[in-house]
Chimera marker file (.cmm) of the C-alpha trace (Angstrom):
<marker_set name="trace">
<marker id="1" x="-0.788" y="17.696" z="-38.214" r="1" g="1" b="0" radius="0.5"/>
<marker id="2" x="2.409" y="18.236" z="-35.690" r="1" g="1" b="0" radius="0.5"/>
<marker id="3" x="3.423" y="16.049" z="-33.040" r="1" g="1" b="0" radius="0.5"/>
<marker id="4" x="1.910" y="18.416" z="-30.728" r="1" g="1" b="0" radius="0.5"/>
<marker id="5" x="-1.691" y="18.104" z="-31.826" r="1" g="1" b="0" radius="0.5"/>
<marker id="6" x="-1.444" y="14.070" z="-31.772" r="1" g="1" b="0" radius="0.5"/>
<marker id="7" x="-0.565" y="13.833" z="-27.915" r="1" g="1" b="0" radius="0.5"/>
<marker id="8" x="-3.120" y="16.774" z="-27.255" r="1" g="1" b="0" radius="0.5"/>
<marker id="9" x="-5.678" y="14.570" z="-29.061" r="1" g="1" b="0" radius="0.5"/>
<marker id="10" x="-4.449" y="11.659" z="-27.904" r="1" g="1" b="0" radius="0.5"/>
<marker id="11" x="-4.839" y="13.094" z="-24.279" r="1" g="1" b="0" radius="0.5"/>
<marker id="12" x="-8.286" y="14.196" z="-24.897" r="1" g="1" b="0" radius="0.5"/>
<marker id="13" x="-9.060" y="10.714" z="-25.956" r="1" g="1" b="0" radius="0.5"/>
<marker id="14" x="-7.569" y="9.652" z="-22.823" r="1" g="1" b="0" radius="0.5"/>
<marker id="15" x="-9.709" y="11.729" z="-20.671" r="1" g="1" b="0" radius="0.5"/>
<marker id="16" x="-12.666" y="11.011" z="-22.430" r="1" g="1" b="0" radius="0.5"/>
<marker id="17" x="-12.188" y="7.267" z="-21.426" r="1" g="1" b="0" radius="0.5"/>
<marker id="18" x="-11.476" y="8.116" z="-18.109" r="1" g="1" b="0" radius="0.5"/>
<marker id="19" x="-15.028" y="10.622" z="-17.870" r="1" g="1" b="0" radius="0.5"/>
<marker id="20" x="-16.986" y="7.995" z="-19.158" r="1" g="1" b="0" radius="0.5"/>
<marker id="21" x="-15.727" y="5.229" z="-16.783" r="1" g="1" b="0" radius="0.5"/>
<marker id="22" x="-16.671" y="7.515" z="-14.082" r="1" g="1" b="0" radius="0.5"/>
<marker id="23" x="-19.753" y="8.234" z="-15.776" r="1" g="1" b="0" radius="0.5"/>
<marker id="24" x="-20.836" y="4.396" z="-15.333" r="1" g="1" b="0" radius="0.5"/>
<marker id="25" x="-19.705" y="4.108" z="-12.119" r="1" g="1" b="0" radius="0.5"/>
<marker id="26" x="-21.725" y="6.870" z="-11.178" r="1" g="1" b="0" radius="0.5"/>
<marker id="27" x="-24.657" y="4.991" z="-13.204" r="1" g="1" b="0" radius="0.5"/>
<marker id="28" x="-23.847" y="1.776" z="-11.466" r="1" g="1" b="0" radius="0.5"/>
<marker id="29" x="-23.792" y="3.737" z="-8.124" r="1" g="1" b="0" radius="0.5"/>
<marker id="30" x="-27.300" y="5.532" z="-8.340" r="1" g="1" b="0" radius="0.5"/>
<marker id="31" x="-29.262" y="2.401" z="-9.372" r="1" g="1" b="0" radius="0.5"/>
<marker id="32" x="-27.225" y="0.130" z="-6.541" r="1" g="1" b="0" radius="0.5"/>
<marker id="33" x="-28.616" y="2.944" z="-4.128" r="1" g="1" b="0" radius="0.5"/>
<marker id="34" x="-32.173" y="3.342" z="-5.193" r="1" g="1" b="0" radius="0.5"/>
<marker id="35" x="-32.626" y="-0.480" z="-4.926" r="1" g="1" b="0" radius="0.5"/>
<marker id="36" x="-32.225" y="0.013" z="-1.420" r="1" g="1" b="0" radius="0.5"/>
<marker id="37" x="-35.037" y="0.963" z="0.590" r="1" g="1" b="0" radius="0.5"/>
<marker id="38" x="-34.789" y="4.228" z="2.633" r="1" g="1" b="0" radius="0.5"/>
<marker id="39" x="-32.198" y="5.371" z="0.375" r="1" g="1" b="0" radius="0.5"/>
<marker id="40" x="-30.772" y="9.031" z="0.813" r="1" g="1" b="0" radius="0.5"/>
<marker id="41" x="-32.169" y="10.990" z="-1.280" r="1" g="1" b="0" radius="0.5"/>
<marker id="42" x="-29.957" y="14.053" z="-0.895" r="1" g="1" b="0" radius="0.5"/>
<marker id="43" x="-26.805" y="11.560" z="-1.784" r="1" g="1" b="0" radius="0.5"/>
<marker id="44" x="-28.737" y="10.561" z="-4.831" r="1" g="1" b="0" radius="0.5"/>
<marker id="45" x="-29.469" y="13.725" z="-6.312" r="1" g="1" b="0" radius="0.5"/>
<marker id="46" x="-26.053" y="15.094" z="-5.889" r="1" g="1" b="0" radius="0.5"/>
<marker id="47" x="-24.796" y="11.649" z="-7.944" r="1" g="1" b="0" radius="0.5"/>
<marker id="48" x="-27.397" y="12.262" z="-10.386" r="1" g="1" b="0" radius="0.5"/>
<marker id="49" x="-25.752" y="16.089" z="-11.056" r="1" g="1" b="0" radius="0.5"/>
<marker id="50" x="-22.317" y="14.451" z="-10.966" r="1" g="1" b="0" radius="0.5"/>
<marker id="51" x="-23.681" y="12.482" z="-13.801" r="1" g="1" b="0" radius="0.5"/>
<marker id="52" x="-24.968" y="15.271" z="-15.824" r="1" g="1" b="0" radius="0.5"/>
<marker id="53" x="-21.765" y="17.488" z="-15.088" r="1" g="1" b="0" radius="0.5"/>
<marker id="54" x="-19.794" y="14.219" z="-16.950" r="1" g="1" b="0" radius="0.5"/>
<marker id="55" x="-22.150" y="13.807" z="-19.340" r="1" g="1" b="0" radius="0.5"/>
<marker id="56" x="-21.390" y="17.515" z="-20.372" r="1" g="1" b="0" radius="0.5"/>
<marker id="57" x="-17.969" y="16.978" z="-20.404" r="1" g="1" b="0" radius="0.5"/>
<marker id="58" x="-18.169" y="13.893" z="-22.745" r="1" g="1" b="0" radius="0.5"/>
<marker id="59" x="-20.125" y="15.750" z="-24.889" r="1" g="1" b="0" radius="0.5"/>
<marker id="60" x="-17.858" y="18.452" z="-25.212" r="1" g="1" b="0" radius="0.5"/>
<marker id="61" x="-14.744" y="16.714" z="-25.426" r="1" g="1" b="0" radius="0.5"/>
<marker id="62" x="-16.369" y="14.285" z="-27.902" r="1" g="1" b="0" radius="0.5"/>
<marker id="63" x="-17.085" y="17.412" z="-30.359" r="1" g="1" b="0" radius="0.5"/>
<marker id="64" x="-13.217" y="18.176" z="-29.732" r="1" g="1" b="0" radius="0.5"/>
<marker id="65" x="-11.492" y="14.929" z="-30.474" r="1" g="1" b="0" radius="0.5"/>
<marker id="66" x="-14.063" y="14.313" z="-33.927" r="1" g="1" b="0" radius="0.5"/>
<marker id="67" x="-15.286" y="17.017" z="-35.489" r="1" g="1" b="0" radius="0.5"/>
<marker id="68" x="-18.324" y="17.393" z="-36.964" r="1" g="1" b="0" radius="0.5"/>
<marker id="69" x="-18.490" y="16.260" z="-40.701" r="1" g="1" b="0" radius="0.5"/>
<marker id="70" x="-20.463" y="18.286" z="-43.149" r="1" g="1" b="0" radius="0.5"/>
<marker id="71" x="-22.511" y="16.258" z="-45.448" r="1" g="1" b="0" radius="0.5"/>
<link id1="1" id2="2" r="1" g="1" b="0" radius="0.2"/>
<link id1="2" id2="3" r="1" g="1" b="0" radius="0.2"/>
<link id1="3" id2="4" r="1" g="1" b="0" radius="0.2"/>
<link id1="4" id2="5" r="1" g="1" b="0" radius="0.2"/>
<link id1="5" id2="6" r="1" g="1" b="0" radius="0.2"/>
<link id1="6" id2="7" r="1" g="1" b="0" radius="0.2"/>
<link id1="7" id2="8" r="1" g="1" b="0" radius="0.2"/>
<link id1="8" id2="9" r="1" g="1" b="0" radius="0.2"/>
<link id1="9" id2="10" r="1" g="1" b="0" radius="0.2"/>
<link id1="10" id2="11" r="1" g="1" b="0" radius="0.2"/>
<link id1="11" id2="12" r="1" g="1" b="0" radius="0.2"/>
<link id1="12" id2="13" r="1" g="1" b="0" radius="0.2"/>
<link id1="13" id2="14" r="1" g="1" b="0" radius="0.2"/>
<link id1="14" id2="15" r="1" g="1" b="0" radius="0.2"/>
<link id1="15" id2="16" r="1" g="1" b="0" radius="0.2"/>
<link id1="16" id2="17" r="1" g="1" b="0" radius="0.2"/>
<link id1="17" id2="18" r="1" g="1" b="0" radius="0.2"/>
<link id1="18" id2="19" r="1" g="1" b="0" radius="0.2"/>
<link id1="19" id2="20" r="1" g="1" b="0" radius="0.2"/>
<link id1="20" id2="21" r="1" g="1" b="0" radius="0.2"/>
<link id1="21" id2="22" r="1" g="1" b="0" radius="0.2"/>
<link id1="22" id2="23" r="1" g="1" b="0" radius="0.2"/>
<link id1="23" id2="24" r="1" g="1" b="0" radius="0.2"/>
<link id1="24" id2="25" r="1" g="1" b="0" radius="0.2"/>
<link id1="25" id2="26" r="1" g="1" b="0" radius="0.2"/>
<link id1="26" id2="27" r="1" g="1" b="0" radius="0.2"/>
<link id1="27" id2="28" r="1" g="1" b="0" radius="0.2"/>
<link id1="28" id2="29" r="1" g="1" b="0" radius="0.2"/>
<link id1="29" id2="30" r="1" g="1" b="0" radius="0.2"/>
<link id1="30" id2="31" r="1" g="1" b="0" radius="0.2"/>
<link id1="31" id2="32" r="1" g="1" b="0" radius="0.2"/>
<link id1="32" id2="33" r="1" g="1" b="0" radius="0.2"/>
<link id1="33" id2="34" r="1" g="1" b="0" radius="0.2"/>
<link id1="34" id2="35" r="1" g="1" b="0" radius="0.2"/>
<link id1="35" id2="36" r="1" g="1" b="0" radius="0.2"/>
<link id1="36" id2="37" r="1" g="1" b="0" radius="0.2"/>
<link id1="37" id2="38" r="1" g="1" b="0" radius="0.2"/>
<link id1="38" id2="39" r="1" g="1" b="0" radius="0.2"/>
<link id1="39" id2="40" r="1" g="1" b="0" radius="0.2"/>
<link id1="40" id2="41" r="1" g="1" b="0" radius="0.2"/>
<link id1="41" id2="42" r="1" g="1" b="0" radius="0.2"/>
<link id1="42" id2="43" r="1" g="1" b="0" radius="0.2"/>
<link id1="43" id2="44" r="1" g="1" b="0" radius="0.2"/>
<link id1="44" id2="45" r="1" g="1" b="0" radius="0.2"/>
<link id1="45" id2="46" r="1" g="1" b="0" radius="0.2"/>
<link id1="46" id2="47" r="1" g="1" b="0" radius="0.2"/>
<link id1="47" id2="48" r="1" g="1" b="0" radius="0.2"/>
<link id1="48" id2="49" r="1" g="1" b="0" radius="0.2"/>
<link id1="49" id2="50" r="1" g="1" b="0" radius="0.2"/>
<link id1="50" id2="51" r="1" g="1" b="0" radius="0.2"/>
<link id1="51" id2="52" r="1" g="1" b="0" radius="0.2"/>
<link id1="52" id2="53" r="1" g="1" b="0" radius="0.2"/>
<link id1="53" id2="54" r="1" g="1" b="0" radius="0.2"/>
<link id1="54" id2="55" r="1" g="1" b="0" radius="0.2"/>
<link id1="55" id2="56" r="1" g="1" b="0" radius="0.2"/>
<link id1="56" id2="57" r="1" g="1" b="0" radius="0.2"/>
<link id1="57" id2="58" r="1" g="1" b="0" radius="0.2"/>
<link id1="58" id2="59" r="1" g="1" b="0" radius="0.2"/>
<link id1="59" id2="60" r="1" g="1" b="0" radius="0.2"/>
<link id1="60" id2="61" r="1" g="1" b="0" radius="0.2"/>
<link id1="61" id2="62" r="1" g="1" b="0" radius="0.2"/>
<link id1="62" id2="63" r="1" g="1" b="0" radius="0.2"/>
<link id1="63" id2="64" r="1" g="1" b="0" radius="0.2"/>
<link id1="64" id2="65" r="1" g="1" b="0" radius="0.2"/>
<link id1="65" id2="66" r="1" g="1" b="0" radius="0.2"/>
<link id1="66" id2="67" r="1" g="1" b="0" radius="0.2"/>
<link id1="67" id2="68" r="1" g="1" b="0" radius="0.2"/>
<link id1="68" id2="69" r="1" g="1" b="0" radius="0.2"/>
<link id1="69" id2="70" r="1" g="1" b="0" radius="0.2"/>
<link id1="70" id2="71" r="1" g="1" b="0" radius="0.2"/>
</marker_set>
């Protein structure tokens, strides 16, 4: 392994961190707003797909940075 692929995975590792944090904000965020009576809705549901676009991103950065092992 070069150089070169350890700071690309250690980047990757790095963003991961970083999509994640977001990830629980965003958690945080949605359940903070939906204690709240008369919440918007509208602001809701576009945190909720803000969540799933991260969560895809995890995912696919997670299958990146640790491969797959075959039993």
């Amino acid at each position: 392994m070069s150089n070169l692929d350890e700071i690309d995975r250690q980047e990757k590792r790095q963003l991961l961190i970083t999509l994640e944090n977001e990830h629980a904000a965003l958690d945080q965020e949605v359940t903070l707003s939906t204690a709240q009576s008369g919440y918007d809705q509208l602001h809701v549901s576009r945190l909720k797909k803000r969540k799933l676009l991260l969560k895809d991103l995890i995912v696919q950065l997670r299958s990146s940075v640790v491969p797959d092992v075959i039993a």
